[in-house]
C-alpha positions in Angstrom: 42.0 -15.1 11.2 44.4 -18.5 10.7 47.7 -17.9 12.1 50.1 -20.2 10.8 53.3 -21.2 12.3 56.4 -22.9 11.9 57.7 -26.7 11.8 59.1 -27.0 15.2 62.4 -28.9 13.2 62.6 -28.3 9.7 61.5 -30.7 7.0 64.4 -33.0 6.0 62.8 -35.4 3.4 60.2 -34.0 1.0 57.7 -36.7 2.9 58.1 -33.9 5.7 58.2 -30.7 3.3 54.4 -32.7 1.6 52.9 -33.6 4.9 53.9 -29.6 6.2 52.4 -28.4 3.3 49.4 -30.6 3.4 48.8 -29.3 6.9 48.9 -25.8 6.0 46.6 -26.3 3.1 44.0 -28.4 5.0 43.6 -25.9 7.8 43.1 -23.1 5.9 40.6 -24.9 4.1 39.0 -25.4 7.3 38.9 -22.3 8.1 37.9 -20.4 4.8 35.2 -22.9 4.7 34.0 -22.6 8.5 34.3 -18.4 7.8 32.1 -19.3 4.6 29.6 -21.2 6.3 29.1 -18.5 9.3 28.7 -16.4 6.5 26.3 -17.8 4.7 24.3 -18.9 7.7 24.2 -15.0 8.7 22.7 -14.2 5.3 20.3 -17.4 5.4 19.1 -15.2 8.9 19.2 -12.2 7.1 17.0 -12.9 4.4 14.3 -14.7 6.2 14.0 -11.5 8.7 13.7 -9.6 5.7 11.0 -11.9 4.0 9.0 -11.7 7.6 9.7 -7.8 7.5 8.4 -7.6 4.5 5.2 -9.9 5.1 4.2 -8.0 8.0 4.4 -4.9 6.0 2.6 -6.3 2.9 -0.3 -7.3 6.1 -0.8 -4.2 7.8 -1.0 -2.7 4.1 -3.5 -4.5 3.4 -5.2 -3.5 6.4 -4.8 0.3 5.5 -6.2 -0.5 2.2 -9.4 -1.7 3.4 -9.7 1.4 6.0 -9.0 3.6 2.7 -11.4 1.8 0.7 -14.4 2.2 3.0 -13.4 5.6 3.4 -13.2 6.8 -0.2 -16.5 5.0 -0.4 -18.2 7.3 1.8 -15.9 10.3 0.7 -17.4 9.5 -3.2 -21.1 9.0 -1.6 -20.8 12.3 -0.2 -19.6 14.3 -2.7 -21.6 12.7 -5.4 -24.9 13.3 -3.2 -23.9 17.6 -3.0 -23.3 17.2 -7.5 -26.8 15.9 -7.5 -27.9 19.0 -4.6 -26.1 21.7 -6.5 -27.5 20.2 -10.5 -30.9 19.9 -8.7 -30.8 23.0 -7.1 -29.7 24.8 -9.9 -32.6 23.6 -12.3 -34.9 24.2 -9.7 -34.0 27.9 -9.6 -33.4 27.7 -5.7 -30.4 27.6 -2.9 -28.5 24.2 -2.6 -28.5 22.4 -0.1 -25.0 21.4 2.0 -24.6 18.0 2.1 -22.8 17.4 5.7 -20.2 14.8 6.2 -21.1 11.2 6.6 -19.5 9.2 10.0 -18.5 6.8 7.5 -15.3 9.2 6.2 -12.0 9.0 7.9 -9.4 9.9 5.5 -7.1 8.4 3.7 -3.8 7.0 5.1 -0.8 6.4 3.2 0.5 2.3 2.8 3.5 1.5 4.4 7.1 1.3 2.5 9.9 1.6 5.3 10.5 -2.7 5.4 11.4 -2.2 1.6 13.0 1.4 1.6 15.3 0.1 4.2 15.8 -2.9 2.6 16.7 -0.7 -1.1 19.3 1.3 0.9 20.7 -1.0 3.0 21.5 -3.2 -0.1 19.4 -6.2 2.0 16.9 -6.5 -1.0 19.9 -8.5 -3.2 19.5 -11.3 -0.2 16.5 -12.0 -1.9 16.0 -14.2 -5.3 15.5 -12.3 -8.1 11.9 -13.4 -8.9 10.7 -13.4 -5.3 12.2 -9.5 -5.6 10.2 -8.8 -8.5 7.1 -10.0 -7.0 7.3 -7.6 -3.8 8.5 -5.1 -6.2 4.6 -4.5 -7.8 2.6 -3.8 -4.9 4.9 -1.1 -3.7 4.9 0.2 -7.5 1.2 0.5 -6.8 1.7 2.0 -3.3 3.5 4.7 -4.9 0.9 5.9 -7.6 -0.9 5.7 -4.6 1.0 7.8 -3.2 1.2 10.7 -6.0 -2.7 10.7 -6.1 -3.4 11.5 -2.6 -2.0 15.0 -2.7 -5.0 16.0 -5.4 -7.1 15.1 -3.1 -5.8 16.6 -0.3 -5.4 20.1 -2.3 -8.9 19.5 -3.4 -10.5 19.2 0.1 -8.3 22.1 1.2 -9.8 24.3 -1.5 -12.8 23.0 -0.8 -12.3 24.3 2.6 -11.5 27.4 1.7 -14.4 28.2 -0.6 -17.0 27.1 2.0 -15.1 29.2 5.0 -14.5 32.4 2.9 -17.8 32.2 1.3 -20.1 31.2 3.6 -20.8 31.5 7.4 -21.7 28.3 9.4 -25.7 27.9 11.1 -25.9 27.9 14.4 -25.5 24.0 14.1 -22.4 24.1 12.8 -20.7 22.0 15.5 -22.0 18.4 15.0 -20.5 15.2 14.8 -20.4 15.3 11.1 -18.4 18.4 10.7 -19.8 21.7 9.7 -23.1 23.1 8.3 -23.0 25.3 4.9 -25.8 27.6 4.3 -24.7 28.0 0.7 -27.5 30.6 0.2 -24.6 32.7 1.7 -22.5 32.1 -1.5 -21.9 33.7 -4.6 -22.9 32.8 -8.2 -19.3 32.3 -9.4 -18.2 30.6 -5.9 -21.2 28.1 -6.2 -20.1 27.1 -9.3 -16.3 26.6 -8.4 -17.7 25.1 -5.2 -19.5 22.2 -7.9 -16.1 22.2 -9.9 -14.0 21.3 -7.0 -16.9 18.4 -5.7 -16.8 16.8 -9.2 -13.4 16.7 -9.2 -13.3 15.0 -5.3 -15.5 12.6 -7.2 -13.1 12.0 -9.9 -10.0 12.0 -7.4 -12.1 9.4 -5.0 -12.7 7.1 -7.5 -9.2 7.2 -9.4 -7.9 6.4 -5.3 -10.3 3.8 -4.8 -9.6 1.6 -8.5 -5.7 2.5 -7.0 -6.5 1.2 -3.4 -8.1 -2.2 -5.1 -5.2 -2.6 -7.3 -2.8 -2.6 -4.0 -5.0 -5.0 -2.2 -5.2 -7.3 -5.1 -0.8 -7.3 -5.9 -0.5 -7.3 -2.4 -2.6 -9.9 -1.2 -1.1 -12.2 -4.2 2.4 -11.2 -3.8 1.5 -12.5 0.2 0.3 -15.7 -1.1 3.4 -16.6 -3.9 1.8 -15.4 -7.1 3.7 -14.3 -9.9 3.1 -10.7 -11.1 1.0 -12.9 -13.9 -0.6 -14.3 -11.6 -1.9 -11.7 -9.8 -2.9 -9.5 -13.4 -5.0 -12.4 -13.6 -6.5 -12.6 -10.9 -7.2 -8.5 -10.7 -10.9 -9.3 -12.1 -11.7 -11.4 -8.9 -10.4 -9.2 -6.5 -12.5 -6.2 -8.0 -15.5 -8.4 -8.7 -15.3 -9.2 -4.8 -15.1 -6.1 -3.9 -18.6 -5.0 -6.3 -16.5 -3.0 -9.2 -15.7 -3.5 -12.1 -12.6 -3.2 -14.3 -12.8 -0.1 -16.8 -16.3 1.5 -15.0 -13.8 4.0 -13.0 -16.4 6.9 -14.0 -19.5 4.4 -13.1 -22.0 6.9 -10.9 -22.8 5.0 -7.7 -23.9 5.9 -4.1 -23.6 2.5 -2.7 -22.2 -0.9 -3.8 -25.3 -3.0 -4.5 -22.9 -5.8 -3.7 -19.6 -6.8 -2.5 -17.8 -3.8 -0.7 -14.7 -4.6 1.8 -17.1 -7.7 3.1 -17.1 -9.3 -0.3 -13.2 -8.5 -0.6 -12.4 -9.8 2.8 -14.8 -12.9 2.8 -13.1 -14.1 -0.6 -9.9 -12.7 0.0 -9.2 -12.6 3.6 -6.2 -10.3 5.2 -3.5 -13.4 6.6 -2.9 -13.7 9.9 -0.1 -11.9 10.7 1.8 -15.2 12.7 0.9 -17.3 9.9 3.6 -18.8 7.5 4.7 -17.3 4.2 4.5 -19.6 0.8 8.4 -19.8 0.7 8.2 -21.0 4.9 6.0 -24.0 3.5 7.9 -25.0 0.8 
């Protein structure tokens, strides 16, 4: 704060009373302007922390994106493979077989949204030009149907669960790396056939997460390298292509990508390293 004091004698021309005046006028322009400039140099800080906050969030999602995607891979594989058991069983007039869990299914984490959340409460985000806003605004758009989804799934493994626990007793090998062993001779008529309904719709619910899970990589990984939202739609074919699926074949029946998977995605597009420089840093 400017304190501003007296003449020590008062003015007895008006050159005095202007050259006073002047003075008082000057300084405070000084010191608005230094205030101003302290000012602006703390929001200069305060957006490029939140651009790196943001940046390293947008990286580690994309690294939980590729963890989900080879998981939901091996979570479709499986449950597609016990469909086939239980149709093939079923025509064959004899008890399915339980398909056990593959190594190759982890789960399915959530992406990351606490750099922008904080930023959307703390009123941070307006530090931020409105266009490079926008473009951090998609991916977390797509992290949040993300989001919504994974709850069907999770209710679907849980009754899945439950079917398989109340319905049928474990083998003695029950206990293996791979989770447990079904005899599903043990199960009813009716709970064999809500036991397919439930796998077909893991197999829907997979897929529907995995097309999602792309989608986040692809806005993401633009948004990471200054692509408008235009941009990046455009660029949506490449990213699936990479990754060996194909835009519109969400219901396609597959085991195994015959090409591409997480290697194609990451050899094409290739996470950033987490120390290296954002587009608006080398402009």
């Amino acid at each position: 704060m400017l304190d501003v004091h007296p003449a020590h004698h008062a003015a007895t021309t008006w050159r005095d009373f202007l050259i006073h005046i002047a003075t008082i006028v000057i300084g405070l322009v000084i010191a608005v302007g230094l205030e101003q400039s302290v000012e602006a140099l703390h929001r200069h800080h305060q957006r490029h922390q939140l651009e790196a906050d943001l940046r390293a969030e947008g990286i580690r999602n994309l690294h939980i994106a590729i963890a989900n995607l080879d998981s939901i891979e091996s979570l479709d594989a499986w449950q597609a493979q016990q469909v086939e058991e239980l149709d093939r069983a079923s025509a064959e007039g004899r008890a399915p077989r339980y398909v056990p869990r593959p190594p190759g299914y982890q789960g399915y984490r959530l992406p990351s949204e606490a750099a922008w959340t904080v930023a959307e409460s703390s009123t941070t985000l307006n530090l931020l030009p409105r266009a490079e806003a926008e473009q951090f605004a998609h991916p977390y758009s797509v992290a949040r149907f993300v989001a919504d989804d994974v709850p069907r799934l999770n209710h679907l493994m849980d009754e899945r669960s439950e079917i398989l626990d109340g319905a049928s007793a474990p083998t003695p090998m029950s206990r293996l790396s791979t989770g447990n062993i079904y005899n599903l001779s043990h199960m009813t008529k009716e709970n064999l056939a809500r036991f397919r309904d439930v796998t077909a719709s893991l197999v829907a619910a997979a897929r529907g997460l995995e097309i999602d899970s792309a989608n986040l990589y692809s806005f993401t990984w633009g948004t990471l390298h200054g692509y408008t939202d235009d941009e990046n739609f455009r660029r949506r074919a490449e990213v699936f292509g990479a990754l060996g699926l194909h835009l519109g074949e969400v219901d396609r029946h597959y085991h195994h990508r015959f090409d591409g998977g997480t290697a194609g995605l990451l050899k094409k597009f290739p996470i950033p390293d987490e120390n290296s420089a954002s587009p608006t840093e080398d402009k």
